[in-house]
N, C-alpha and C positions, 0 to 999 in steps of 0.2 A: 621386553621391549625390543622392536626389532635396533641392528646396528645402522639404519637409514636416522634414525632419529636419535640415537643416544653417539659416545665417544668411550670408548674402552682405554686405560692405561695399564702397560704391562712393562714390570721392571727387573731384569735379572743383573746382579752384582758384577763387580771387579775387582779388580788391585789398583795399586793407585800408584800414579805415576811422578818420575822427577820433572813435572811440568814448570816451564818459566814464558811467561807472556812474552809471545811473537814480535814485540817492536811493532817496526814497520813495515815486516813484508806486506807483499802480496794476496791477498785470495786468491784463488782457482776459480775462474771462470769456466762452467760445464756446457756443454751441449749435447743434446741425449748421450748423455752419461760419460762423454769423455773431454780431460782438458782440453781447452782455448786458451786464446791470449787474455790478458787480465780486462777485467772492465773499463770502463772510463776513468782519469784521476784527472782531471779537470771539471768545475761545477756546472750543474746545468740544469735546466727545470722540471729533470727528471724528480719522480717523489722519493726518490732515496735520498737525495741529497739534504731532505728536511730529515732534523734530527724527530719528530713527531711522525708516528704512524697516520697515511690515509684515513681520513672517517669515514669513507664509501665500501671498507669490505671489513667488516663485524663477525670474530666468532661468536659461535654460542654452545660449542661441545667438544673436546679433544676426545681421544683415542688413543693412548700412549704405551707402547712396549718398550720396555728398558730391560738389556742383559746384564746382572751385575756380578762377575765372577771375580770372586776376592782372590784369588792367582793370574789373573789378567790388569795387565796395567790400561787396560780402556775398557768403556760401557757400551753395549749397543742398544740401538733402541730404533722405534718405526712409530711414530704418529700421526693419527689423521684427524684432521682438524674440519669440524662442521662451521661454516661460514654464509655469511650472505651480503650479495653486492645490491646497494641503494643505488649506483649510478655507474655506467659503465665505466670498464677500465682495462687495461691490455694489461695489468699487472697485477701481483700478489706479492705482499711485502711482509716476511714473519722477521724477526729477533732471532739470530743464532750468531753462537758465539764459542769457539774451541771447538768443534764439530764439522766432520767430514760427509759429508753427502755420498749415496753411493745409487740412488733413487727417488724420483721424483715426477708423480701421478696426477691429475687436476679432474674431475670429473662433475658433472650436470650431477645433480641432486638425484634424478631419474635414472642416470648410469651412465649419460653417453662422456665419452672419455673427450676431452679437451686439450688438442694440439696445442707443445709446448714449443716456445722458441727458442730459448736457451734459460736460465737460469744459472746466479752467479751470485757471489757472496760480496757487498760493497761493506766493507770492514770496517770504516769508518764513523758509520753509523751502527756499524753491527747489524745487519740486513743481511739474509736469503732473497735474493729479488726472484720472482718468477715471471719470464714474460713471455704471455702468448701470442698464437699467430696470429689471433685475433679476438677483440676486448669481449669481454664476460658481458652478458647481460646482466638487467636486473633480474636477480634471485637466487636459490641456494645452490651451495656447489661444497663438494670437500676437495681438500691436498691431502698427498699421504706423503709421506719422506723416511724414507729408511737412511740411518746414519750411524757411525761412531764418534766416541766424546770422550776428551778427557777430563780425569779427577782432578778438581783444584786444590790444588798443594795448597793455597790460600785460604782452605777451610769456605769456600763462597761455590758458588752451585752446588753441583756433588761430590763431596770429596769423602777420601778413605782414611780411613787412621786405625789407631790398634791401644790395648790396651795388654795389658802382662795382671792375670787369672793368678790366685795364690800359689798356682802350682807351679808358678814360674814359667807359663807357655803363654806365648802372645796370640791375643785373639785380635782378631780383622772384623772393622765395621763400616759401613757406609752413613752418612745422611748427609742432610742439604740443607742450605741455607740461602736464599734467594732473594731476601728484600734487600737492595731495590731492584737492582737489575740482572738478576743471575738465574731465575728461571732458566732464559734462554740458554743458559751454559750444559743444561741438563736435557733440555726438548726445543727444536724450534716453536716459539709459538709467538703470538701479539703480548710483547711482555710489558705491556702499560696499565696501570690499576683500572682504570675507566671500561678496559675491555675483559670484562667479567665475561664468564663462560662455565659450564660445567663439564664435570671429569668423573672419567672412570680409571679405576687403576687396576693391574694386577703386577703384583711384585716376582720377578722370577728369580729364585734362590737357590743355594745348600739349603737341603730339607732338615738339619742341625740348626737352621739359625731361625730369630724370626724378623719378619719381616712386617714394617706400619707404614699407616698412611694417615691421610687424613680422614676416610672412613672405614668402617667394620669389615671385615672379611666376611661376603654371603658363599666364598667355596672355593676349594682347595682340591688342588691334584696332584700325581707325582706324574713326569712325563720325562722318559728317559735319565732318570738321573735330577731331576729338577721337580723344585716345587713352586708350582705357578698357583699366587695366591689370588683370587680374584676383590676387589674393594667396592662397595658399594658405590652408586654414584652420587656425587658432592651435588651442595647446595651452588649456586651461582656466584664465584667468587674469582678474585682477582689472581692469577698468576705467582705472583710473589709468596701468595699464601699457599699452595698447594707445597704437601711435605712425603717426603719416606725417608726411612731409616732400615737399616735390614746390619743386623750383629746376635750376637748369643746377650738377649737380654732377660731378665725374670721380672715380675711386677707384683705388686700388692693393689687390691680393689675395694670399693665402695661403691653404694650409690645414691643418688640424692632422694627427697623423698617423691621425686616425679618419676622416678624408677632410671634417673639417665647412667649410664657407668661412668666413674670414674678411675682412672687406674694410673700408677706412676708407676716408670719402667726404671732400671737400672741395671748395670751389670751384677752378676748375681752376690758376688762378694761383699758389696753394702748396701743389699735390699733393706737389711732391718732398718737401714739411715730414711729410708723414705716415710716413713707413718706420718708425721709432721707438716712433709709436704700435701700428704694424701690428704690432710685434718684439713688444711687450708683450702685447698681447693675444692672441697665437697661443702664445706662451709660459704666459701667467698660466691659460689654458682648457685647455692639455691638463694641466696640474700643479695645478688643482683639480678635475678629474675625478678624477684618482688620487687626490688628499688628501680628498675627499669620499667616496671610493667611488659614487658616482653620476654616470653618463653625460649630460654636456648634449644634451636631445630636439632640440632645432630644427635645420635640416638647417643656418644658417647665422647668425654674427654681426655687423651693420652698425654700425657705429662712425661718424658723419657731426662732422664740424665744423662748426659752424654761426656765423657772423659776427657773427650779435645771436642771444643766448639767454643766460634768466633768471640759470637756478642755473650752477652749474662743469661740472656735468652732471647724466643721469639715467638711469636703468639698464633703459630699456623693452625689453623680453624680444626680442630677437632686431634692436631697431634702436637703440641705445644712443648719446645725444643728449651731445654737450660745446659748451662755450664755444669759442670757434676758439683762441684767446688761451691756453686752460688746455691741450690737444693738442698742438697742433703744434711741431715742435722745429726748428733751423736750426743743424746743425751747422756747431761752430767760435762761433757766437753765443752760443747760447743757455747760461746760466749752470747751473753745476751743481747748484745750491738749485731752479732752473724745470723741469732736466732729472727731478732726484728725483721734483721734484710730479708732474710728469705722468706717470709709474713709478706713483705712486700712487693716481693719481685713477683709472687706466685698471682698477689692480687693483682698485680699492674695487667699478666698478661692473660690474666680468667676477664679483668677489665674489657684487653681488648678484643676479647669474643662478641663483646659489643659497638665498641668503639673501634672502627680499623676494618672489624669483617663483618660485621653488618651490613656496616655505615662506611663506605671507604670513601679517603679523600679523592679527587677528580683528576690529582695531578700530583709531583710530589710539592709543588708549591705549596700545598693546604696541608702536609705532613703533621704541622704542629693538630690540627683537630685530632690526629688518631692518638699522640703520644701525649700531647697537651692534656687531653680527659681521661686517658687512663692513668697518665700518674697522680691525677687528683681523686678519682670514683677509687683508686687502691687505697689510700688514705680511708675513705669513707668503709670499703671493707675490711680492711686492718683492725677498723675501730668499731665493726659489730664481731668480729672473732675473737678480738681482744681489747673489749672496752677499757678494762684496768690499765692500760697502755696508754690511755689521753693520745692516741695518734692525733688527732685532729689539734690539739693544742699544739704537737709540734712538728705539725705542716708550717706554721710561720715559719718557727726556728729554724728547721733547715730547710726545706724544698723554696721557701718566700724567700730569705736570709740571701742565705746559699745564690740564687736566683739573682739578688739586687745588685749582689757582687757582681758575678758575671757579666750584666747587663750595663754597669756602672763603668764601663773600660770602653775605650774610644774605637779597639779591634769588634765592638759588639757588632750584631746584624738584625735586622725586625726579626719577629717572630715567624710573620710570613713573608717567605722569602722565593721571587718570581725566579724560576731553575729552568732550565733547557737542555741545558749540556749533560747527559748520560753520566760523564765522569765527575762530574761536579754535586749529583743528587748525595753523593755519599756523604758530602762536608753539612748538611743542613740535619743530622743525626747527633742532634748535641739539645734539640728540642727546648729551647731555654722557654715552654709551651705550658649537650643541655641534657636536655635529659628526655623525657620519654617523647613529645612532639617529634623533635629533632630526630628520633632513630626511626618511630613508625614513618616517617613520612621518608624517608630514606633508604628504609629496609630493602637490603639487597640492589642497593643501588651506590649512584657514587653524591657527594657531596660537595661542596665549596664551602669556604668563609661565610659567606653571605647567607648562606643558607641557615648557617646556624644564628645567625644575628637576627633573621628571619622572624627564625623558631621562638628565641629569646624575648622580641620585643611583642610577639603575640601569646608569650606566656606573661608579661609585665602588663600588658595590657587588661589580659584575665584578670591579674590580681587586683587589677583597681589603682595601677599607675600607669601614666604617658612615658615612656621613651623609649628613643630611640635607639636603641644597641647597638647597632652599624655604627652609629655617627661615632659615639663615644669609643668601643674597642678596636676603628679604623685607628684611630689615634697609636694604638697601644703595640698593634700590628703589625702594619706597613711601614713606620721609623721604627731605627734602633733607638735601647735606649730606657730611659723613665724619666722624668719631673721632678724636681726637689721645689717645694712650697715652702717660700721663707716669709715669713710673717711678719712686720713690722708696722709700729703703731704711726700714727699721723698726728700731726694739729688739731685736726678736729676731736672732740672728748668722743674719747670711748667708742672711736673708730682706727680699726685694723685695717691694713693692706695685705691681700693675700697675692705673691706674686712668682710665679712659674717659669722657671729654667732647665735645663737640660744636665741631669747630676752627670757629671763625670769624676772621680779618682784623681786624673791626671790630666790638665789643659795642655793640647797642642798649643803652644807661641805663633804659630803660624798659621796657627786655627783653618789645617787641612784636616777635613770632614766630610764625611759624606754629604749630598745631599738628602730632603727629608719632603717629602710631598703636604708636609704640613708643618713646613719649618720650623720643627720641633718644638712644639706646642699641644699642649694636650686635653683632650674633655675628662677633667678631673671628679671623679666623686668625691667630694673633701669633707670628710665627719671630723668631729671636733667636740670639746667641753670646756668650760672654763671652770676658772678658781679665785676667790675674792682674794682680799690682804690677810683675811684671818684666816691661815695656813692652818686650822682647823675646823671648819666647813666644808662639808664636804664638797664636790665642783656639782656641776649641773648636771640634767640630762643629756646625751649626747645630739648634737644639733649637726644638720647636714647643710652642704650646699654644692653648684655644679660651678666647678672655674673651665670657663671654656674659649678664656682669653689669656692675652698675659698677665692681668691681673686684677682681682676683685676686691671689695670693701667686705670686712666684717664685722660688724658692730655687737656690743653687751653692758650691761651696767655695770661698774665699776673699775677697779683698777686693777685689778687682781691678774690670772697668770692665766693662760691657752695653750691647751695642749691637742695636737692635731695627728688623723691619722689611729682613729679608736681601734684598739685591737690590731692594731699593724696588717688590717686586711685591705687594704690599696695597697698599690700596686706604686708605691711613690715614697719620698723622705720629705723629711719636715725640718725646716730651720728655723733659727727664732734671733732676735737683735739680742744682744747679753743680758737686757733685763731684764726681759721673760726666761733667758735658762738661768742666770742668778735665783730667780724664783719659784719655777721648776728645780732647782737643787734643797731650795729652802721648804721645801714642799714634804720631799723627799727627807728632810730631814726630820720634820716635824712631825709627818702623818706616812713614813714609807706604806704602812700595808694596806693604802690605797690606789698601790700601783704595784705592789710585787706582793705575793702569793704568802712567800713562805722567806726569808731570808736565807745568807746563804751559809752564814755561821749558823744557824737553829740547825738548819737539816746537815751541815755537816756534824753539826754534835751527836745527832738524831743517827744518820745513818753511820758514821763509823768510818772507818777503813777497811773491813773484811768484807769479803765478798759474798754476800748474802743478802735475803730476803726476796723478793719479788722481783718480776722482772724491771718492771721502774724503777724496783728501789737502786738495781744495780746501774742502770743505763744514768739515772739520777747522779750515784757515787761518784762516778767519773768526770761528769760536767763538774760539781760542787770540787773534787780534789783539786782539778786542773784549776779552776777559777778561783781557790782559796791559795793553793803555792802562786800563782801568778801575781797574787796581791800580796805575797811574804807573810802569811800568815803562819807563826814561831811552830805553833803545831804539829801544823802541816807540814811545812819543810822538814820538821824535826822526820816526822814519821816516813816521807818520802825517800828522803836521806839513808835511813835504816833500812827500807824496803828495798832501795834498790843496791846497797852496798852488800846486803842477805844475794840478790838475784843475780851479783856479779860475782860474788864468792862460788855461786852454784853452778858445776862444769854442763849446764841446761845447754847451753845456748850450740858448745859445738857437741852435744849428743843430739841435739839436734838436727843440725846440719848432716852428722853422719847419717842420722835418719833419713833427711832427704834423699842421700846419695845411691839410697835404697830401688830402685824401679820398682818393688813387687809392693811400695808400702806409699809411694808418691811418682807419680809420673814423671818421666824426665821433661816434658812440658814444662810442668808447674815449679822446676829447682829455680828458675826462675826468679817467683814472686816467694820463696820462702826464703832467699837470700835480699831481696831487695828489702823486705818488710823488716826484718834485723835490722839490716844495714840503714834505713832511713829512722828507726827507732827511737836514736840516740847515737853519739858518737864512739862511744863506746863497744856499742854494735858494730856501727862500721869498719871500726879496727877488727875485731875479731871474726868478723865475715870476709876482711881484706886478706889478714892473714890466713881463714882455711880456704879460700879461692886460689894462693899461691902456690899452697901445700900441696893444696888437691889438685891442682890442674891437669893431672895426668890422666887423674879416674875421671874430671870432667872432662875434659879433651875424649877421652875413648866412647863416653856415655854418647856422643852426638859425632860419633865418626868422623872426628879430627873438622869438622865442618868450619871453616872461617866465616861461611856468613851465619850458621848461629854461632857459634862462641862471640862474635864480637859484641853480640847485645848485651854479652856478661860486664865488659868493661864500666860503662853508664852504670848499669847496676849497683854493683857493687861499691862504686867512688863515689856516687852521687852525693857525701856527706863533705867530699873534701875539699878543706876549702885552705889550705898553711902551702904553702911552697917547698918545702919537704915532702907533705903528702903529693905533690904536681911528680917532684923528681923522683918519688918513686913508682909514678903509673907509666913515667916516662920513659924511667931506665930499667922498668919489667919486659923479657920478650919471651914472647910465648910459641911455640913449635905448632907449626897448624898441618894440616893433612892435607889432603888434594879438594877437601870441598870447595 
């Protein structure tokens, strides 16, 4: 295919640098290719000033070369970006961000070269403006930009880090992390989800390491010293999503049985930890192809673990980025609660091969669609890899549970949540957030809310029900929040009141609140069953209704008890006047295993104290201990008592800690989280993590180059338990020698 019609990306390595964000200065204003005075700093109707990209000039192809030399503290790189203008304009406006211009080309689609006026960086919004002598017609045109870029220290565009090889020699890696807005840190380009576009890449490296992306390598060269890998070009996808990585990595493969590859990368020292990972995700892709009805395009899926990185992970379309710590499994070690998580992290982000890069949201207003359905479609694959796991029973328990809490606090915010400001997209990353309609009509395209409510109410209607889906999950969306339905009976026989409020935790006095565009009130689906006087009959069927006011009538025969909210799947709480939960207790006492499963003295008779049997049986042990000593049951304490006075007798805890202090056996990253995790344990812990923090602080101190801005994170860490005035005067009257960081 000629290069008129496609975009090539070419990426050679770096080092990485002691970078700290600029403040406030200035950008450099250019003009064929040398400083001017700065641009405008006063507002004006120019379109840089909108934090949103013009919709008049649309790419549809980059072309990217990146030099990444792991002995150079910056990258270089040249992109030419295939574009087309719908309505004339004298400008061009890309995303760039940490990056030096050194050239800049505008050309007719045909060839003829297009006089530039100056071009200038308006930092504010993070914009490359380019303007020319005179406005672009309608039709196609590319830029080219030749540029240098630095590595972010912050782990966000492209940054560098390194790892320490058994042999005690530190090796040097790059990769990137871009969602939401870090693309540009790495290539100018239109860094908005909506402006989908396709990529070519070629990675330039050390012919020793390798080098990924988000497609196959179709060819490889050595050229002076260098190896320029070339990368197939991508499906039409959003900016945020495009990935590389380039370090001395090994991997283990499979493939599904559509013949797609799957492969998980690691540094080569805990390849054998990845099998587990590799089971899941060859599993979780071909059982959401069929639960989707849609076939994954890309011929392959890269799974890398990576040693320092930001998020748990991140779901880039064909090379899909984890934390090393959150992957890899060591069987016989690794705990059945860390075995779960990584079951689920791996489904969340095979998830969102579907949800997210298919189907991407339009803005990040609509964020909750991509994160919102992959942490629920992970549940559903969780629980075809490992049905014995009841995953789906306990999505209530924690992701619903978990979720009520959050949303139950007066700090909450809707789920969709209208964002503008660049810096602010990163705070709606807390996602407190259909199925096949919804993606084929979508595919490869971008989304709204609405859309999927669309989708929804003409798949209810298929089934031989009326509603409205918008009406009701507007509700649920656009206010913070949830509904608590308290129930209370009336004068009249054998009529209930059902009547809807706004649950909070904690009432402001002052009742300062947000407002709510539907004055927090909600279209409730309210399922329900009742129970006579004879506390052994069984209740009824479950009967539904829509409360779509403050408050509705429920009526039934007799006097007996109502119990609301079947299965805890609404999205809402239930209260009752004391007569009904008097009777819901008497219920419970007369006939409990019509409402709990298994009790919680049987299975702890049943499952024990030792840690054994299946994985539920273990992840089960734990809920029943915690829940048996919290109610003083003689036993239990008895047994907990002896287990942990055994686990404080045993010198575990600081041969541990010395392990940490190890770099070839735990990262100095991570000493971190193995000191916090003691230290929050128990109190106990925290004495003995305070004391080898004080010990040690010397070998800590030296591990992080006497640095006072990391050592002080240690302080919180470590103290976090203390709560005596003693323990204040001794964080107080501790001082510690810091270096020049």
């Amino acid at each position: 295919m000629s290069m008129s019609s496609e975009a090539r990306v070419t990426i050679v390595s770096e080092h990485q640098s002691n970078y700290a964000d600029p403040g406030g200065e200035t950008e450099e204003e250019k003009e064929g290719g040398s400083p001017t005075p700065p641009g405008p700093t006063t507002a004006g109707p120019e379109p840089w000033w909108r934090i949103r990209l013009p919709d008049n000039v649309i790419p549809y192809h980059y072309d990217l070369t990146l030099r990444i030399d792991m002995n150079n503290p910056n990258f270089k790189g040249k992109v030419k970006i295939w574009f087309k203008v719908t309505s004339p304009t004298p400008y061009i406006l890309v995303h760039a961000l940490y990056v030096n211009f050194t050239a800049n080309e505008v050309r007719k689609l045909s060839g003829g070269l297009v006089p530039i006026k100056r071009y200038f960086k308006f930092r504010k919004n993070q914009f490359l403006v380019t303007e020319l002598e005179s406005s672009l017609d309608i039709g196609q045109y590319t830029t080219t930009l030749e540029y240098s870029g630095e590595y972010g220290k912050d782990l966000r565009g492209m940054y560098k880090s390194s790892f320490i090889d058994k042999n005690g020699k530190e090796s040097f890696f790059t990769a990137t992390q871009f969602e939401p807005l870090r693309a540009r840190r790495a290539f100018p380009c239109f860094d908005e989800p909506a402006m989908k576009a396709t990529f070519n890449v070629t990675l330039v490296h050390d012919p020793n390491l390798v080098a990924l992306s988000n497609m196959p390598i179709y060819r490889s060269q050595i050229d002076d010293g260098w190896k320029y890998d070339h990368f197939e070009r991508t499906v039409i996808m959003s900016t945020y999503l495009a990935a590389f990585a380039v370090g001395d990595f090994k991997y283990k493969e499979t493939k599904t049985d559509r013949g797609i590859q799957i492969r998980i990368y690691t540094r080569p020292d805990v390849l054998d930890q990845a099998d587990y990972a590799l089971k899941v995700s060859n599993e979780t892709f071909i059982y959401f192809e069929d639960f989707f009805g849609i076939k994954y395009t890309l011929p392959k899926s890269d799974g890398i673990a990576l040693p320092v990185f930001g998020p748990s992970a991140m779901e880039n379309w064909g090379l899909i980025k984890y934390r090393e710590t959150n992957l890899l499994l060591m069987e016989g070690e690794t705990s059945s609660s860390s075995k779960e998580s990584i079951a689920k992290l791996v489904a969340h982000e095979v998830g969102h091969q579907w949800f997210g890069n298919i189907v991407t949201m339009e803005w990040w207003t609509d964020l909750w669609l991509n994160e919102g359905f992959a942490t629920y479609v992970s549940s559903i694959g969780m629980d075809h890899v490992h049905p014995e796991w009841n995953i789906i029973d306990q999505f209530i328990v924690t992701t619903v549970q978990e979720t009520l809490q959050l949303d139950g606090l007066a700090s909450s915010h809707p789920v969709r949540i209208p964002v503008e400001d660049p810096q602010k997209i990163g705070e709606i990353f807390d996602a407190i957030s259909y199925k096949k309609r919804y993606l084929t009509d979508h595919a490869y395209g971008n989304a709204e809310t609405d859309d999927l409510w669309d989708a929804m109410t003409k798949a209810s209607k298929a089934a031989g029900k009326t509603m409205d889906v918008g009406k009701l999950m507007n509700t649920f969306t656009l206010q913070m929040g949830y509904p608590v339905v308290t129930i209370t009976s009336t004068d009249a026989p054998n009529t209930y009141q059902a009547t809807q409020n706004r649950f909070l935790y904690y009432k402001d006095p002052k009742g300062n609140y947000s407002s709510s565009p539907y004055n927090y009130k909600w279209v409730i689906p309210f399922t329900y069953y009742t129970g006579s006087s004879n506390f052994n009959d069984p209740p009824t069927d479950t009967m539904s209704t829509i409360i779509d006011k403050e408050s509705v009538s429920l009526s039934w025969d007799g006097n007996g008890w109502i119990k609301g909210n079947i299965g805890h799947t609404g999205f809402y709480r239930v209260n009752y006047e004391e007569k009904n939960w008097d009777m819901l207790a008497k219920q419970l006492e007369n006939n409990y295993k019509m409402y709990v499963e298994y009790l919680t003295k049987t299975q702890y008779i049943k499952l024990g104290i030792k840690d054994q049997g299946t994985h539920l049986d273990k992840f089960l042990r734990t809920i029943l201990l915690d829940a048996n000593c919290e109610a003083g049951v003689r036993s239990c304490l008895g047994n907990m008592t002896k287990m942990f006075q055994d686990w404080m007798n045993d010198p575990v805890k600081n041969a541990y800690l010395e392990y940490a202090l190890d770099p070839l056996k735990i990262s100095p990253r991570n000493l971190f989280y193995v000191m916090y995790y003691i230290a929050k344990s128990n109190e106990m812990g925290a004495n003995v993590v305070w004391s080898f923090f004080q010990f040690k602080w010397d070998v800590i101190s030296k591990m992080y180059g006497g640095s006072y801005m990391t050592l002080r994170r240690f302080i919180p860490y470590v103290s976090r338990r203390f709560s005596t005035d003693f323990e204040l005067q001794q964080v107080n009257l501790t001082t510690y020698p810091f270096g020049n960081g």
